[in-house]
C-alpha positions as CSV (number, residue, x, y, z in Angstrom):
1,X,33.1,135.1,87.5
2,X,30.2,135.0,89.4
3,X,29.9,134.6,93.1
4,X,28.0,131.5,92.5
5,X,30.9,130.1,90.1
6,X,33.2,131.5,92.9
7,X,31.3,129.6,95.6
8,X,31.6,126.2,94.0
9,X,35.6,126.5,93.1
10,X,36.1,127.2,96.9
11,X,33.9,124.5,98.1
12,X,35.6,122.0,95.4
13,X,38.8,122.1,96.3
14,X,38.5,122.8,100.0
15,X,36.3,119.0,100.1
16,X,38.3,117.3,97.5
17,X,41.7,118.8,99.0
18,X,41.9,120.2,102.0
19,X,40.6,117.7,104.5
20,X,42.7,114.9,102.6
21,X,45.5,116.6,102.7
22,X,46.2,116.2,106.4
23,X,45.2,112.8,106.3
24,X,48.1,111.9,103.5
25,X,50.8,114.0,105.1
26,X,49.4,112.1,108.2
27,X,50.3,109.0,106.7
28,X,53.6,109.8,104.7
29,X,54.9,111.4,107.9
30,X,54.2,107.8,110.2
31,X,55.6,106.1,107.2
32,X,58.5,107.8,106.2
33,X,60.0,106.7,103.0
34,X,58.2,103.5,101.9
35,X,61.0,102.8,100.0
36,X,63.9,102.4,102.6
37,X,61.7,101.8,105.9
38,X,60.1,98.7,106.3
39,X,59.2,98.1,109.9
40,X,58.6,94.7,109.8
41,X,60.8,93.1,107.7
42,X,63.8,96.1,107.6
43,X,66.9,95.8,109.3
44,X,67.2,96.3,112.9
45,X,70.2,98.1,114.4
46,X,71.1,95.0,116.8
47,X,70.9,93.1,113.8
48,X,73.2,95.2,111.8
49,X,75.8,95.6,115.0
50,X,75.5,91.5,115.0
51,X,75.8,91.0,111.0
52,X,78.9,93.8,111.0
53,X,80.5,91.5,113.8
54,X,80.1,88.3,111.8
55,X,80.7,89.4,108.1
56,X,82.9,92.6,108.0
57,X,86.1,91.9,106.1
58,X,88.6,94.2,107.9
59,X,87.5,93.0,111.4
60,X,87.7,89.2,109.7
61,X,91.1,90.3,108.5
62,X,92.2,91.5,112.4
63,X,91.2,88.4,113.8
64,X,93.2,86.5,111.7
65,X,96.3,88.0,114.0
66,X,95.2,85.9,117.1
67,X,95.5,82.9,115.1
68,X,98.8,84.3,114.3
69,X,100.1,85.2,117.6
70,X,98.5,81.6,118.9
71,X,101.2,80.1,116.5
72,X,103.7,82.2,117.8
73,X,103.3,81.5,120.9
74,X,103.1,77.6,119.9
75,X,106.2,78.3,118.3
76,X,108.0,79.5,121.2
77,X,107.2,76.8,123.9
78,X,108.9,74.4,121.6
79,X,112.7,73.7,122.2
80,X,115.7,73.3,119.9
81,X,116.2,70.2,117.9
82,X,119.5,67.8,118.6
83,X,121.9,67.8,115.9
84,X,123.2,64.6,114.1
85,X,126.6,64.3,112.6
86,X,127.9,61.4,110.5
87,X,131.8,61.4,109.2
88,X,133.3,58.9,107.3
89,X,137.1,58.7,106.5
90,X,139.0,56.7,104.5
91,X,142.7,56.5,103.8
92,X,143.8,57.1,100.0
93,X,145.3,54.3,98.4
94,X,144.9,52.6,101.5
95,X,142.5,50.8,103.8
96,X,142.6,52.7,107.1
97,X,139.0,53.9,107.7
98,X,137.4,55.9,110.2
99,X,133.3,56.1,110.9
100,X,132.2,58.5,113.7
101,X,128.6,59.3,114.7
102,X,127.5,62.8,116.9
103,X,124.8,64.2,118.6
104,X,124.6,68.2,120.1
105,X,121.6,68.9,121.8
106,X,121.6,72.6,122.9
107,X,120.4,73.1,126.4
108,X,118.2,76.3,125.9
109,X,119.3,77.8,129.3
110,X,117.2,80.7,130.8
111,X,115.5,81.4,127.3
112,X,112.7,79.5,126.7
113,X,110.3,80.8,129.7
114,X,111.1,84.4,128.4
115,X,110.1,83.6,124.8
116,X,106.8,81.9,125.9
117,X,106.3,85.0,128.1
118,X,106.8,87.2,125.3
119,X,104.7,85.6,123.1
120,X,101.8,85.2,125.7
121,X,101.9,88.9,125.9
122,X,102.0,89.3,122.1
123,X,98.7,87.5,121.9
124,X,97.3,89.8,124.6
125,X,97.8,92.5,123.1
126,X,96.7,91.4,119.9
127,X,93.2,89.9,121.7
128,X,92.6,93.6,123.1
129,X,93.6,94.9,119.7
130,X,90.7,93.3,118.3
131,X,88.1,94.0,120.6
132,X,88.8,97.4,120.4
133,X,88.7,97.5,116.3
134,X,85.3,95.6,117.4
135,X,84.2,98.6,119.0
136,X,84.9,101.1,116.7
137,X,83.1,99.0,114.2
138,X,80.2,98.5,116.4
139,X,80.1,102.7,117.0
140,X,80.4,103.2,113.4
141,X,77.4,101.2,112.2
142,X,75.1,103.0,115.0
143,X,76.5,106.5,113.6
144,X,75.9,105.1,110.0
145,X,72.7,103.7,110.7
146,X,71.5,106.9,112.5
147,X,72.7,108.6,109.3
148,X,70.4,106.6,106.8
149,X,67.9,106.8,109.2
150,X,68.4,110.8,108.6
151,X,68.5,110.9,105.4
152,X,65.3,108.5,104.9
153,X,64.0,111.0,107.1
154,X,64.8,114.0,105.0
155,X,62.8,111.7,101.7
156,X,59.7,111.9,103.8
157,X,59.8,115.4,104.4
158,X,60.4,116.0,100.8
159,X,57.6,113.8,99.5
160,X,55.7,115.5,102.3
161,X,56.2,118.6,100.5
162,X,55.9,117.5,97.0
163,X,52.2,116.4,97.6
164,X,51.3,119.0,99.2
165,X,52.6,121.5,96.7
166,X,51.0,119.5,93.5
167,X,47.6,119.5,95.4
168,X,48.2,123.3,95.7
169,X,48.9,123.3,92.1
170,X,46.3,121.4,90.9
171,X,43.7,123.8,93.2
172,X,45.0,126.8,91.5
173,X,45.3,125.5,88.1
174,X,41.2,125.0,88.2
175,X,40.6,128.2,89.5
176,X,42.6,129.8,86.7
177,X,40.9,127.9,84.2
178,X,37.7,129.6,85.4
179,X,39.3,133.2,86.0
180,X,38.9,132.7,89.6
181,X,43.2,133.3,90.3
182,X,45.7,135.5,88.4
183,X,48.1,132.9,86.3
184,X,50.9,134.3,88.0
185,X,50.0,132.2,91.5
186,X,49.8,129.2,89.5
187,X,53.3,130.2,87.9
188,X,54.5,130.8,91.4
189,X,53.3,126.9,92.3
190,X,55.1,126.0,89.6
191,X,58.4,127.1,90.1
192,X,58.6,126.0,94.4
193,X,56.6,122.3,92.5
194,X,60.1,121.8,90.5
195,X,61.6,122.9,93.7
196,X,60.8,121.2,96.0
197,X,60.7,117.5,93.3
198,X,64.7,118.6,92.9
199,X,64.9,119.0,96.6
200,X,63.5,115.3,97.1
201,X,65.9,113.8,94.2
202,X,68.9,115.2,96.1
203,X,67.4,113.9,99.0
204,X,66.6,110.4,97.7
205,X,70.3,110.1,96.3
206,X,72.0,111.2,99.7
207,X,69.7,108.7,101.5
208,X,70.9,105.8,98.8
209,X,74.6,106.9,99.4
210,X,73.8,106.2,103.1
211,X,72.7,102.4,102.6
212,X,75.6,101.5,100.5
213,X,77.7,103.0,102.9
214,X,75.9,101.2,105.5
215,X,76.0,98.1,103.4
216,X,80.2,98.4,103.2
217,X,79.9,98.0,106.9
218,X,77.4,95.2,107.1
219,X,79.9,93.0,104.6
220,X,77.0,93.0,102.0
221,X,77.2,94.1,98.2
222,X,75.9,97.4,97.2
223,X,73.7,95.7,94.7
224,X,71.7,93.6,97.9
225,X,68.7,95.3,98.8
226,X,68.6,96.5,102.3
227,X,65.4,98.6,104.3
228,X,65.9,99.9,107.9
229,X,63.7,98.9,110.6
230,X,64.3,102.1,113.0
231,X,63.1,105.7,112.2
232,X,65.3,108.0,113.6
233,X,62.8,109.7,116.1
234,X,62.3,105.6,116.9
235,X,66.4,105.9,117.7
236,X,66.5,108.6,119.8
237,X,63.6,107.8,121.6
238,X,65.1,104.3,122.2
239,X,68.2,105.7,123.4
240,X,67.2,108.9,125.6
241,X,65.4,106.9,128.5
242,X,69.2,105.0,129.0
243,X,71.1,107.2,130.9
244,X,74.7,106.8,130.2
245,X,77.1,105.0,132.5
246,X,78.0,107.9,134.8
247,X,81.8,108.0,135.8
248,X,83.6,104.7,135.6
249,X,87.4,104.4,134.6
250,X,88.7,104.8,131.2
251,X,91.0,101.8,131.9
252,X,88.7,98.9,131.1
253,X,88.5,100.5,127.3
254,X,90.3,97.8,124.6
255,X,92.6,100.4,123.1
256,X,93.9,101.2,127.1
257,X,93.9,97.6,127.7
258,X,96.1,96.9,124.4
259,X,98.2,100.0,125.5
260,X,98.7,98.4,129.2
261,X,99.6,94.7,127.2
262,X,101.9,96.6,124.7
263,X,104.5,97.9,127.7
264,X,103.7,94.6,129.7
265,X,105.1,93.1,126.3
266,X,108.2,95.5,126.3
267,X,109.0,94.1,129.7
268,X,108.8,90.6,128.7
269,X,111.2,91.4,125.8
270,X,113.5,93.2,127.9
271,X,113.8,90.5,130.0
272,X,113.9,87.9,126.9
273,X,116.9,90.4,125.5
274,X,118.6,90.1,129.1
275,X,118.4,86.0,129.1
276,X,119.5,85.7,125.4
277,X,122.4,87.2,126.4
278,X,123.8,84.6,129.1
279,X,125.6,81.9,128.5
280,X,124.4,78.9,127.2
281,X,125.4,75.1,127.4
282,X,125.2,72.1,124.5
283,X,125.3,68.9,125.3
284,X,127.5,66.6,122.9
285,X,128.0,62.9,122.2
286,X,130.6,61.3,119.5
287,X,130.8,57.5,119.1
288,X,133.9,56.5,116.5
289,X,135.2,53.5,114.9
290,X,138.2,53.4,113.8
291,X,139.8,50.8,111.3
292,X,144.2,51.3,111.4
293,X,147.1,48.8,110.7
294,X,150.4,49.2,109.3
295,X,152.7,47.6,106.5
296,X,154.8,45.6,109.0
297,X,154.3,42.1,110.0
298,X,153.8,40.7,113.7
299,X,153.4,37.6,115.6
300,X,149.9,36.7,116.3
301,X,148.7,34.7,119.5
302,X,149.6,31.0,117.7
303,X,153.1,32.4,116.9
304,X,152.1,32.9,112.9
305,X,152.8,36.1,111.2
306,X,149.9,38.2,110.2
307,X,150.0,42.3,109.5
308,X,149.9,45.1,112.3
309,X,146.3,45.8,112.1
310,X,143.2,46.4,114.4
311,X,139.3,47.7,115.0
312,X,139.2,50.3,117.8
313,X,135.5,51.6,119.1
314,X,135.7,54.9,120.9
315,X,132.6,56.7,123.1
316,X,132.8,60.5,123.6
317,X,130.6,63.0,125.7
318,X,131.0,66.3,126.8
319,X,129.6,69.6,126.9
320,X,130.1,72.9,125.2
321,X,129.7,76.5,126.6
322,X,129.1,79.8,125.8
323,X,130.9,82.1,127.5
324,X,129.1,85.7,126.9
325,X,132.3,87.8,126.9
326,X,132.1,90.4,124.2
327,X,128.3,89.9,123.0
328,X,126.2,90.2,126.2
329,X,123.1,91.4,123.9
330,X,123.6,94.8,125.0
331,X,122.3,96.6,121.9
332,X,119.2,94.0,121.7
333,X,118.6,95.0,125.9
334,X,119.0,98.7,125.0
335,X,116.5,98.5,122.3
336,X,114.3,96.7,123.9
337,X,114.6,99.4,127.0
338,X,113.7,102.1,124.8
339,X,110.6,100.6,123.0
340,X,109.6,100.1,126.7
341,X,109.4,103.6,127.3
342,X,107.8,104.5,123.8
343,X,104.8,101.8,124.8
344,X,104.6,103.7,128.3
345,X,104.6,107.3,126.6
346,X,101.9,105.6,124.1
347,X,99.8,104.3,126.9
348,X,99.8,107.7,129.1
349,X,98.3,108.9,125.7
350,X,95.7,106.5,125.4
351,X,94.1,107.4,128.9
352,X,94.4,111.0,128.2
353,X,93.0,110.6,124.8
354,X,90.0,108.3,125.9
355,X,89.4,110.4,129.2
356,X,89.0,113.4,127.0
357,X,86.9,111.6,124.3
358,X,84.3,110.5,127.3
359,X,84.5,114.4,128.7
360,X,83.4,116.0,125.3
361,X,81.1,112.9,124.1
362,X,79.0,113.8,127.4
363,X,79.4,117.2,126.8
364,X,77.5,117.1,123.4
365,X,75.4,114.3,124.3
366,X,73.9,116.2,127.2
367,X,73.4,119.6,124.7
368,X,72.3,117.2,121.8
369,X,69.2,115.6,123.7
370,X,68.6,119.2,125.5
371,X,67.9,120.7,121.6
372,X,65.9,117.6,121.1
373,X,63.6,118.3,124.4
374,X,62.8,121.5,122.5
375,X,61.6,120.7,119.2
376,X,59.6,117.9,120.9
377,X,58.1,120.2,123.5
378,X,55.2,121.7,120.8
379,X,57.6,123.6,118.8
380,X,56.8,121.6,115.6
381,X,53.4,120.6,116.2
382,X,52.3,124.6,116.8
383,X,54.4,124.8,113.1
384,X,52.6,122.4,112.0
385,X,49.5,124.3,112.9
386,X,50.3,127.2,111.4
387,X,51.1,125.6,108.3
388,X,47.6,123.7,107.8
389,X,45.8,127.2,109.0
390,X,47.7,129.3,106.2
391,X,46.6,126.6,103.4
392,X,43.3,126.5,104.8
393,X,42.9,130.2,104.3
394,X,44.7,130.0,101.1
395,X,42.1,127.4,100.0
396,X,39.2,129.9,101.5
397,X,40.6,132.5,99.0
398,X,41.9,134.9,101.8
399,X,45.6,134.4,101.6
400,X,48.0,134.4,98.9
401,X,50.3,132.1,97.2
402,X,53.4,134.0,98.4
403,X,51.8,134.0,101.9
404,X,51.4,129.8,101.9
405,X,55.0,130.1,100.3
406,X,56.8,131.4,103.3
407,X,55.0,129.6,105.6
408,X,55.9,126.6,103.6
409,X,59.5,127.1,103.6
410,X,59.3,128.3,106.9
411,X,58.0,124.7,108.2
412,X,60.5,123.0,105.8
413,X,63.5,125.0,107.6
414,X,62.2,123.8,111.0
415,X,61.6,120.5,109.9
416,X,65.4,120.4,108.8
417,X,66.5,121.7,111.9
418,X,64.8,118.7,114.0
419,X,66.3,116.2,111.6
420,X,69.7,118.1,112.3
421,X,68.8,117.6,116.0
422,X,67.8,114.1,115.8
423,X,71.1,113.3,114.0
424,X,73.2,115.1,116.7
425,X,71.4,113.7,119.1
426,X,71.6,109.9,117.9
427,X,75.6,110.6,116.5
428,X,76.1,112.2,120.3
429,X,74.7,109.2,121.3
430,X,77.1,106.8,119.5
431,X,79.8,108.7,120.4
432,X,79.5,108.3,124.2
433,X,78.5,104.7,123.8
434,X,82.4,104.8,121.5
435,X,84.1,106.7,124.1
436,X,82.6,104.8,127.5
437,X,84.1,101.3,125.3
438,X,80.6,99.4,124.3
439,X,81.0,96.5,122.0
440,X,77.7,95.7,121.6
């Protein structure tokens, strides 16, 4: 080919591709995955954290037991009902009768404050119970978000890459149409084009599998559609000016709270155990008529004879006791005594647990955001240089496929490694905000 011939290739595809090149990656990079970002209309995160609160089954599902314990504890304050007793008697093949009427009404001694107490505590526990499953759901749609907001990430980079590699392709294809480049660059294309389209398929399907898990969380249907609002630099940006809550107690956490109400509940059912086993009284009231005569024959008060017979009306009260002798409700006290100590033993776990979940969440948040300080420091942009210079030269004729190649990969690794980072850094994040107890 002539240098004239040579001249015009170069010139072609260094106007027609180079220059915009960098514009498009511009773009695709600002606007990563057109398909899942929408930053206008998209999902928010607060708005996700607000629609998980109102719409998740399972935490609908736990709330449910307040309304449970509420009855409960309804249940409790009530007392025992009176009993009603009605006899008749009659006398066979006679007419002596009998009609008696009676009323117990059990005196609830000592009980009834320790059932109530009990069941106040119950729904305590069950309150904090809740607002802790609330903050685990809360910290699992910010980790889950973060991780769609990855994978939508690691789209962008792929399309990124696709372009660019069928604009290489397309350059070399012309200048092996006119002899200008061996065929086995344009092979070479080839094979890292196919590449790097099966790299962004794989990347596409893990970034769909992140939405519907998202989606679970949210309450929706898979089948809804659903676009983020966030890019994940956008996240950790948001979230590295606000320093986390430095020190504080682990006690204010739900699941320590519910731990503190479950042994605050073994006491009250100690105590309820202990009550139970006094001695109770009844109150009891019998009215009875009685109608009795006999065969024989008397005088009545005008001195005629009439038969032995009468109506007698007879009123009864009294009260009965029980005297706790044999069944004192030991077992019920001892068994109540040692799920007393289980809730304390459970409770001393809970503070350890938490205080070492806040220890290693700082831990990694404080590396996580130190790794991000580096790639934004001019690691990537300086890669990025590099990257545009080798095509350039590449486009120029002075550097090979193979050389644009490794250079390529080489930015793709680094690019993977800062969405790694970003992801730590955001899951980091989440993780404090889980260990320090935020429900919102």
């Amino acid at each position: 080919m002539s240098s004239r011939q040579r001249l015009v290739v170069i010139l072609v595809a260094t106007l027609t591709v180079a220059a915009p090149a960098r514009g498009q990656e511009a773009t695709i990079m600002s606007t990563p995955g057109a398909w899942y970002i929408d930053e206008r209309a998209g999902l928010g995160l607060d708005t996700a954290i607000t629609r998980a609160l109102e719409r998740e089954p399972s935490l609908r599902a736990v709330r449910v037991d307040i309304d449970v314990a509420r009855g409960v504890r309804q249940q409790a304050a009530l007392r025992p009902n009176p009993t009603l007793t009605f006899e008749r008697r009659n006398e066979p093949r006679g007419t002596d009768n009998q009609t008696s009427i009676g009323v117990t009404w059990p005196m609830d001694l000592f009980r009834r404050s320790a059932r109530v107490q009990s069941a106040e505590r119950e729904l305590q526990a069950t309150a904090w119970a809740v607002m802790d499953r609330e903050r685990v759901l809360v910290a699992e749609v910010r980790l889950q978000y973060g991780v769609a907001a990855a994978a939508v990430r690691d789209v962008a980079v792929a399309d990124d890459l696709v372009a660019t590699a069928q604009r290489q392709m397309d350059v070399v294809r012309a200048r092996v149409d006119v002899g200008a480049t061996p065929p086995l660059e344009r092979d070479l294309l080839d094979v890292e084009l196919r590449r790097v389209e099966a790299a962004r398929l794989l990347a596409e399907g893990r970034a769909d599998v992140a939405l519907v898990q998202l989606k679970q969380l949210l309450g929706m249907s898979p089948d809804e559609p659903l676009r983020l609002r966030e890019t994940l630099e956008a996240l950790v940006a948001g979230t590295a000016d606000v320093a986390p809550a430095a020190g504080g107690s682990v006690g204010a956490r739900p699941d320590v709270r519910e731990a503190d109400a479950r042994v605050s509940l073994a006491d009250a059912r100690i105590d309820q155990a202990r009550r139970e086993g006094r001695a109770d009284v009844s109150l009891f009231g019998t009215y009875i008529r009685m109608d009795a005569g006999f065969p024989q024959q008397g005088i009545s008060p005008i001195g005629s004879l009439e038969r032995v017979r009468g109506r007698f009306h007879y009123v009864a009260g009294g009260a009965m006791v029980m005297l706790p002798l044999f069944n004192r409700n030991q077992g019920q006290v001892a068994a109540a005594q040692a799920e007393r100590s289980g809730a304390q033993a459970r409770r001393e776990s809970a503070e350890l647990a938490a205080k070492a979940e806040v220890a290693a969440a700082r831990a990694r948040d404080a590396r996580a955001q130190r790794a991000v300080r580096l790639y934004s420091g001019g690691m990537r942009t300086l890669a990025r240089q590099n990257l545009d210079v080798i095509r350039q030269t590449f486009d120029l004729g002075r550097a090979t496929v193979v050389d644009v190649l490794t250079e390529q990969r080489r930015y793709l690794e680094l690019e993977e490694a800062y969405t790694m980072a970003l992801r730590e850094a955001w899951e980091a994040r989440a993780a404090l905000g889980r260990a320090l107890g935020e429900t919102k």
